[in-house]
C-alpha positions in Angstrom: 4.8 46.3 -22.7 6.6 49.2 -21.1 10.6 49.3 -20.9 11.2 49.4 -17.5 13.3 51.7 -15.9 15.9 51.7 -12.8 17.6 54.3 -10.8 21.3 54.3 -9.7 21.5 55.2 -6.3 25.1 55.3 -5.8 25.5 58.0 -8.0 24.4 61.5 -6.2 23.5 63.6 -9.8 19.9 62.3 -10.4 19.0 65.7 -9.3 19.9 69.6 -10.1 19.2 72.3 -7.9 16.7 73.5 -7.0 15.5 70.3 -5.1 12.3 70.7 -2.6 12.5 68.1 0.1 9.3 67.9 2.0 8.1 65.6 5.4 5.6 62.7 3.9 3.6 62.1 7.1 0.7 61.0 5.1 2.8 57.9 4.8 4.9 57.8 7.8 3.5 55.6 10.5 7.2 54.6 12.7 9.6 56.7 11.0 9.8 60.1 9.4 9.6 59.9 5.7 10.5 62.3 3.2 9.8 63.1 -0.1 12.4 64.5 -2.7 10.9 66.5 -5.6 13.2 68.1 -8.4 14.3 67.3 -12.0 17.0 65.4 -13.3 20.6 66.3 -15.1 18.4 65.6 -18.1 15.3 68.0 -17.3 13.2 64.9 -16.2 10.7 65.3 -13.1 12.3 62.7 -10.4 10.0 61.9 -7.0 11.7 59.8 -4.9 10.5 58.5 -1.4 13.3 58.2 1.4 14.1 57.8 5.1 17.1 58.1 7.3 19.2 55.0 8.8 21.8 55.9 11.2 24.8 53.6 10.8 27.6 55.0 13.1 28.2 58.5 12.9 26.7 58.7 9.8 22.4 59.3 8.3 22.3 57.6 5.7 19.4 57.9 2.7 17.1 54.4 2.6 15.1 54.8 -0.6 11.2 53.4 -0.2 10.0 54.4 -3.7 11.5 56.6 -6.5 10.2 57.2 -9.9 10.0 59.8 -12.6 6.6 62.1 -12.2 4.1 62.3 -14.9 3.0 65.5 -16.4 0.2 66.6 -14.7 2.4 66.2 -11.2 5.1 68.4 -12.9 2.2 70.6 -13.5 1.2 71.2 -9.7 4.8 71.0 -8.5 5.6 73.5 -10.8 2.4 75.4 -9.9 3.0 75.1 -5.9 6.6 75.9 -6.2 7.1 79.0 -8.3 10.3 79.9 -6.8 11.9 76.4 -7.4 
């Protein structure tokens, strides 16, 4: 059986720059949805599903699905995002 894994969304260094964040609108049926594609502090690919909650004055980031990418999605990121 597989270890599972959890992310710790309170803490904002899961990614380094460069970070693509692109619209999901495959997936978005009544609200935007965005996907966040980038590596870790670590070097690890991290995919991570999100959408905005306004609460105040302030958007806040509601995570739907987040997850590290397999190799052959590192592949084509890396592939469709030279400059990143």
């Amino acid at each position: 059986m597989r270890e599972a894994r959890t992310f710790d969304f309170r803490h904002r260094s899961h990614f380094t720059r460069p970070l693509a964040i692109l619209p999901d609108a495959d997936h978005a049926q009544r609200e935007r949805r965005f996907r966040a594609i980038g590596r870790t502090d670590t070097g690890r690919g991290l995919f991570i599903v999100f959408t905005g909650r306004r609460k105040g004055d302030e958007v806040l980031m509601r995570p739907i699905s987040a997850r590290y990418m397999h190799k052959k999605e590192i592949d084509a990121y890396e592939k469709e995002n030279p400059d990143l």
